[in-house]
C-alpha positions as CSV (number, residue, x, y, z in Angstrom):
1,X,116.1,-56.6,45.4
2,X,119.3,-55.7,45.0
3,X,121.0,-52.4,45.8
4,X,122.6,-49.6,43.5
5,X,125.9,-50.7,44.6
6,X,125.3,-54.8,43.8
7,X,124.6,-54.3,40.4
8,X,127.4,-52.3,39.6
9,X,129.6,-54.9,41.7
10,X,128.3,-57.5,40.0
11,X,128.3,-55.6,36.7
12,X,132.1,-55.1,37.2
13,X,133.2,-58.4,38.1
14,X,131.1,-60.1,35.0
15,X,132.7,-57.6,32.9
16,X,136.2,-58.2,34.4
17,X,135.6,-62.8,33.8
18,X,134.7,-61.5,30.5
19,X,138.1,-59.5,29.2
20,X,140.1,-62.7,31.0
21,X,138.2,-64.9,28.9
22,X,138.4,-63.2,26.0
23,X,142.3,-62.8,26.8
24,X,142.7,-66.4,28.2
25,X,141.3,-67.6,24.0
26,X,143.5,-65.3,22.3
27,X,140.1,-64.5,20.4
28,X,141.2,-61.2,19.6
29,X,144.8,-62.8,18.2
30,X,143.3,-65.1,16.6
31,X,140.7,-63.2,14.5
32,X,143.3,-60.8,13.8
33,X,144.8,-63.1,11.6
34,X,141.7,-62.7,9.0
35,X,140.4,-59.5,9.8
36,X,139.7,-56.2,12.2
37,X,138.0,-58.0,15.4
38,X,135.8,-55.1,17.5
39,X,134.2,-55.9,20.5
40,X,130.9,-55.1,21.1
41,X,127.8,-55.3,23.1
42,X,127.8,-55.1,27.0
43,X,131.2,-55.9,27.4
44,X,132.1,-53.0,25.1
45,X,129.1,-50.9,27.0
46,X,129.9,-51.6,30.6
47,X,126.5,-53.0,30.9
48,X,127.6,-56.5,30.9
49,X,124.9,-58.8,33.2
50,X,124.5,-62.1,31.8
51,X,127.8,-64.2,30.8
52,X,127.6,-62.8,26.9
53,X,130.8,-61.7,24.7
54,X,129.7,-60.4,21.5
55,X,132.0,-59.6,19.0
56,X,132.2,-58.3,15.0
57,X,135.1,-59.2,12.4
58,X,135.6,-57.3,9.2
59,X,137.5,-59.2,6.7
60,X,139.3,-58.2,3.9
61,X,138.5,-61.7,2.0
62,X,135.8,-63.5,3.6
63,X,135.8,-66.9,4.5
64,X,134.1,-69.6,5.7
65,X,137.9,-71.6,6.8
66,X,138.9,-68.6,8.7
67,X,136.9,-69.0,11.0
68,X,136.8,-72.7,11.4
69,X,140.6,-71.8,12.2
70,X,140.0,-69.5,15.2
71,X,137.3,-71.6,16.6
72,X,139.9,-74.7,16.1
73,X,142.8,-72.7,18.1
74,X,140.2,-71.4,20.6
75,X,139.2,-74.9,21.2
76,X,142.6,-76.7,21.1
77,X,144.5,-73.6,23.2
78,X,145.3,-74.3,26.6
79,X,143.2,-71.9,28.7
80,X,144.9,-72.4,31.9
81,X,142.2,-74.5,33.8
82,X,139.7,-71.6,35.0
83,X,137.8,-72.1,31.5
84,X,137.1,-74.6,29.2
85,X,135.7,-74.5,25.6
86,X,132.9,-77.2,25.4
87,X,131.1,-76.2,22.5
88,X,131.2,-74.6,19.1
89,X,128.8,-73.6,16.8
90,X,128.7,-72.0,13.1
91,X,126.2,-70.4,10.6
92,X,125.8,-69.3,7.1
93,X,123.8,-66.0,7.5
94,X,124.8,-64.4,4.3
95,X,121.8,-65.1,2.3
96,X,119.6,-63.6,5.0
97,X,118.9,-60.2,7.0
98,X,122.2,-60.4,9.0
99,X,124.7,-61.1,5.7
100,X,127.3,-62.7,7.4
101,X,128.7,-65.8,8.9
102,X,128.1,-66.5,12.3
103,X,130.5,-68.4,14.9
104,X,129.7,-69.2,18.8
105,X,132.0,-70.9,21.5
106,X,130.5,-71.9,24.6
107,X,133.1,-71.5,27.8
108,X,132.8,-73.2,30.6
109,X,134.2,-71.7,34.3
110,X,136.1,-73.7,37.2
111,X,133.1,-72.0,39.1
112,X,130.3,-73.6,36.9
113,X,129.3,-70.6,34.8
114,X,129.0,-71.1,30.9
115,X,129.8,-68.3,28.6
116,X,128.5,-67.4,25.4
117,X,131.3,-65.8,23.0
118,X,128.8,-64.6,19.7
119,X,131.4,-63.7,16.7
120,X,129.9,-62.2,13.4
121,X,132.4,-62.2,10.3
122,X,131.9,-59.8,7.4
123,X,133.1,-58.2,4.6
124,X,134.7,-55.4,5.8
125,X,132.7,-53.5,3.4
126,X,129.4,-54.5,5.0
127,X,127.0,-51.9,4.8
128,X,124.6,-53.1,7.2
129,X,124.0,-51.3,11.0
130,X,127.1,-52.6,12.7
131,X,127.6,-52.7,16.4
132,X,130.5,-51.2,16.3
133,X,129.2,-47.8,15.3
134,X,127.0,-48.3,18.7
135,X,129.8,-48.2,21.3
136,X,131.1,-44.8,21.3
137,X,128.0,-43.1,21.2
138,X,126.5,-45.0,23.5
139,X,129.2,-44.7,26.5
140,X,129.1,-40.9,25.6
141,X,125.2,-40.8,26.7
142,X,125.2,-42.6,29.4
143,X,124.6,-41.1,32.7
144,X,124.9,-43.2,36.1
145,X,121.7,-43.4,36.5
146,X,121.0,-44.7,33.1
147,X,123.3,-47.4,33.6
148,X,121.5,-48.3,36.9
149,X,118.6,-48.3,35.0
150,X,119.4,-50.8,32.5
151,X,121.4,-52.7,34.7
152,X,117.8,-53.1,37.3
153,X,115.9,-53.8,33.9
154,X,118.5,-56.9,32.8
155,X,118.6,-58.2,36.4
156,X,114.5,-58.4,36.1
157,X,114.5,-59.6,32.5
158,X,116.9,-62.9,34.3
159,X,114.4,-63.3,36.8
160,X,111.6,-63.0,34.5
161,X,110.0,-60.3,36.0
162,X,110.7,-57.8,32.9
163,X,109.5,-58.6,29.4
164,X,112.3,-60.2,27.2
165,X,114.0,-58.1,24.9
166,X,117.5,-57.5,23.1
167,X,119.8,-55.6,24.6
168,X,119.8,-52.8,21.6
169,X,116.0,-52.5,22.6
170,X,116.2,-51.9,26.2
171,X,119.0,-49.4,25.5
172,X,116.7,-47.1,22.9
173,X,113.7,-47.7,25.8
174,X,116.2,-46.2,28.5
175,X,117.9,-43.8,26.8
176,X,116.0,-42.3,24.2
177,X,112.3,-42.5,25.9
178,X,113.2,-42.5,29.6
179,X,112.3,-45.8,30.3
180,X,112.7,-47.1,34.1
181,X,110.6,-49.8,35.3
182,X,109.4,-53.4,33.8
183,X,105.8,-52.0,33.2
184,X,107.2,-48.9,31.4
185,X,109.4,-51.1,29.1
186,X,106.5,-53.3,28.8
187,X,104.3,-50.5,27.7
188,X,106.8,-49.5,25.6
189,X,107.8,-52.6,23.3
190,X,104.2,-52.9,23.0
191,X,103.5,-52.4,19.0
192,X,107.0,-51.7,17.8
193,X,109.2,-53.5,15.9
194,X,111.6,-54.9,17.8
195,X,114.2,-57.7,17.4
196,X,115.8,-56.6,14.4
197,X,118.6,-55.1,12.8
198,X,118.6,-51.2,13.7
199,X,121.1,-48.3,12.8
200,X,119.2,-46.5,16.3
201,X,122.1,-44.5,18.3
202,X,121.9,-42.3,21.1
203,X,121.9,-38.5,20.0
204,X,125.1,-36.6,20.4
């Protein structure tokens, strides 16, 4: 098992690949172009475990060729031979729960590690929960031991020996109802809804 101080090693150094990635792309430069990029989930958190950038775009006119134009110059830029971009992906979510589009790039390390970069475009009206909305309040509740917490929990879930869950999830478990261990977050997902869109934030 690892200790306290491994995790939040390994924690910062995932998080640090992660901002050079992001800034090796452009990605922010690039969606700026069309839109307001935010970044969000662990990276934005400072939970960041597995090798996941997530990030929201609101755009003033939304469209489909904008972002077939940053996933072109992500693709074609030269990212200085510690990554390269071996895979893109798209998807038309506006007719369903998440309404908007959604766009992946798949990043491969000099070390062997493939990242996953999850974009969501939207109208920048969207009135749907939005991650962004997540991040302040969240790194305002979070005590050090909350964040060793969720930091133990995600190292179990990779090794299988926590139940799967999303992130948001594990967060409301830890935060709002003091779950610790994989049988407490078991017990806990057990007959909720989970895996969905959620406006939950920590309270103030």
């Amino acid at each position: 098992m690892m200790t306290d101080a491994e995790l939040l090693e390994r924690s910062r150094a995932r998080r640090e690949e992660a901002l050079s990635i992001m800034g090796a792309l452009g990605l922010m430069g690039h969606w700026s172009a069309h839109g307001r990029p935010v970044l969000v989930g662990a990276v934005a958190h400072d939970l960041v475990w597995g090798p996941d950038i997530d990030l929201e775009v609101y755009c003033p006119a939304l469209r489909v060729e904008d972002g077939f134009a940053v996933l072109a110059a992500c693709s074609a830029g030269a990212v200085d031979g510690r990554y390269r971009v071996v895979g893109a992906e798209y998807g038309n979510f506006l007719q369903e729960a998440d309404a908007a589009l959604y766009w992946r790039l798949r990043i491969l390390t000099h070390g062997g590690t493939e990242w996953k970069v999850d974009m969501w475009s939207a109208d920048e009206g969207y009135s749907l929960p939005r991650g962004e909305h997540l991040v302040t309040p969240l790194r305002n509740a979070m005590t050090h031991e909350m964040r060793l917490a969720i930091l133990r929990l995600k190292a179990l879930r990779e090794q299988g020996m926590a139940p799967d869950c999303l992130s948001i999830d594990l967060y409301r478990a830890v935060i709002t109802d003091g779950v610790r261990t994989a049988d407490e977050l078991r017990a806990w997902m057990d007959g909720r809804a989970l895996g969905v869109l959620t406006d939950w934030c920590p309270a103030m």
